[in-house]
C-alpha positions as CSV (number, residue, x, y, z in Angstrom):
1,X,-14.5,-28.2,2.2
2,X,-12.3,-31.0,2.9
3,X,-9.1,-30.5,4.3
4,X,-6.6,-32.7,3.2
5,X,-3.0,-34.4,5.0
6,X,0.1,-32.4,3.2
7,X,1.0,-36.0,2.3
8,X,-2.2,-36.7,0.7
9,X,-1.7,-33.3,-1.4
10,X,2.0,-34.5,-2.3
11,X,0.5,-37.8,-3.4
12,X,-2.0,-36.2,-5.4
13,X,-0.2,-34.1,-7.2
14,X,3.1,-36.1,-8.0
15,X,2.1,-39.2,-7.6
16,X,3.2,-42.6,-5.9
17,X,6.9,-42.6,-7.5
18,X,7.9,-39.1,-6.5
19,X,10.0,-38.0,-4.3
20,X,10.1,-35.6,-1.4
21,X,11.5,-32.6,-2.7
22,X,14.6,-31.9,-0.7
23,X,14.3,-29.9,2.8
24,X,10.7,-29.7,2.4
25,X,10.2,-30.3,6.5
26,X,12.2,-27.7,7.0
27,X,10.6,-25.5,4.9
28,X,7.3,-26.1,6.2
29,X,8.2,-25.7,9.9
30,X,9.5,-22.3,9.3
31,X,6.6,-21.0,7.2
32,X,4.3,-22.0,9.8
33,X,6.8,-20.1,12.4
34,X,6.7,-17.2,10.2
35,X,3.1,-17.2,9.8
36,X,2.9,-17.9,14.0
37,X,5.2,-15.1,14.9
38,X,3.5,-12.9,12.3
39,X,-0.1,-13.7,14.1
40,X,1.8,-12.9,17.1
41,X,2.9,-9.5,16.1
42,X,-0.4,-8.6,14.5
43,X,-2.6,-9.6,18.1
44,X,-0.2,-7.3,20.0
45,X,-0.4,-4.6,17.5
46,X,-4.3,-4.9,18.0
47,X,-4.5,-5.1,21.8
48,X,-2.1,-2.4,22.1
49,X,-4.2,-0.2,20.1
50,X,-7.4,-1.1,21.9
51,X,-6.1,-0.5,24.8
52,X,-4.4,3.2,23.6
53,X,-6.7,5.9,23.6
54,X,-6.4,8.0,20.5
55,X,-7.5,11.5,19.9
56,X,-9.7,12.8,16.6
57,X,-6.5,15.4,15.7
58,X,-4.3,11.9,15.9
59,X,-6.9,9.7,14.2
60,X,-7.4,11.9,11.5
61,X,-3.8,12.6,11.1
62,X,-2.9,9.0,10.6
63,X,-6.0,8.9,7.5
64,X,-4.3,11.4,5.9
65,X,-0.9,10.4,5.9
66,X,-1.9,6.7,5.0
67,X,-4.4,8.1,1.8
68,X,-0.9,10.2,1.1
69,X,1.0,7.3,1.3
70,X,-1.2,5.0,-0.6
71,X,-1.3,8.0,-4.0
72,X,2.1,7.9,-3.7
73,X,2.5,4.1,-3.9
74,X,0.3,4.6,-6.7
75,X,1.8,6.8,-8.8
76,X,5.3,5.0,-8.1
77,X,3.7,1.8,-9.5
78,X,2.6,3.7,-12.6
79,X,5.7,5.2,-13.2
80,X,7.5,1.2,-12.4
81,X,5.0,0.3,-15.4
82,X,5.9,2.5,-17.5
83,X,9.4,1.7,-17.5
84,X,8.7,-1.9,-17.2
85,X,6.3,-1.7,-20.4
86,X,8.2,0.8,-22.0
87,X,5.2,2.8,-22.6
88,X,4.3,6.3,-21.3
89,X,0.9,5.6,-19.0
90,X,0.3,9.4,-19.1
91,X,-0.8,9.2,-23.0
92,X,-4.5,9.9,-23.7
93,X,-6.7,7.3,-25.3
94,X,-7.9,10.1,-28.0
95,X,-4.9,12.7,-29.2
């Protein structure tokens, strides 16, 4: 896969006679902080549990409450479609 200059993708896509879209530096600098600082995080999220020593009881503790958290999530989004759609998503297919 090639991997294209951001000016060569600007160029491409809008052509000779456009112009730069306005604070488009800027915005690119602070993605790429974001994304840095977010890498950051993540690495010493990762070493710090690598290096922590975690017990079954704890381990299995945090699968539950995640799986918990994740059906709740769930049922919140199908609840946020429904009023979104304006449908009830508890209906059956077949009455």
């Amino acid at each position: 896969m090639q991997k294209d200059s951001i000016d060569t993708l600007l160029l491409r896509h809008y052509g000779n006679t456009a112009s730069v879209p306005v604070g488009l530096e800027e915005q690119l600098l602070a993605s790429v902080r974001h994304k840095a600082a977010e890498s950051r995080q993540q690495q010493q999220v990762t070493t710090h549990l690598r290096e922590k020593r975690v017990s079954r009881r704890h381990a299995v503790r945090l699968f539950v409450m995640s799986t918990a958290g994740l059906s709740i999530l769930s049922v919140g989004l199908e609840g946020l479609d429904a009023v979104l759609i304006g449908q009830d998503v508890a209906q059956r297919a077949f009455p």
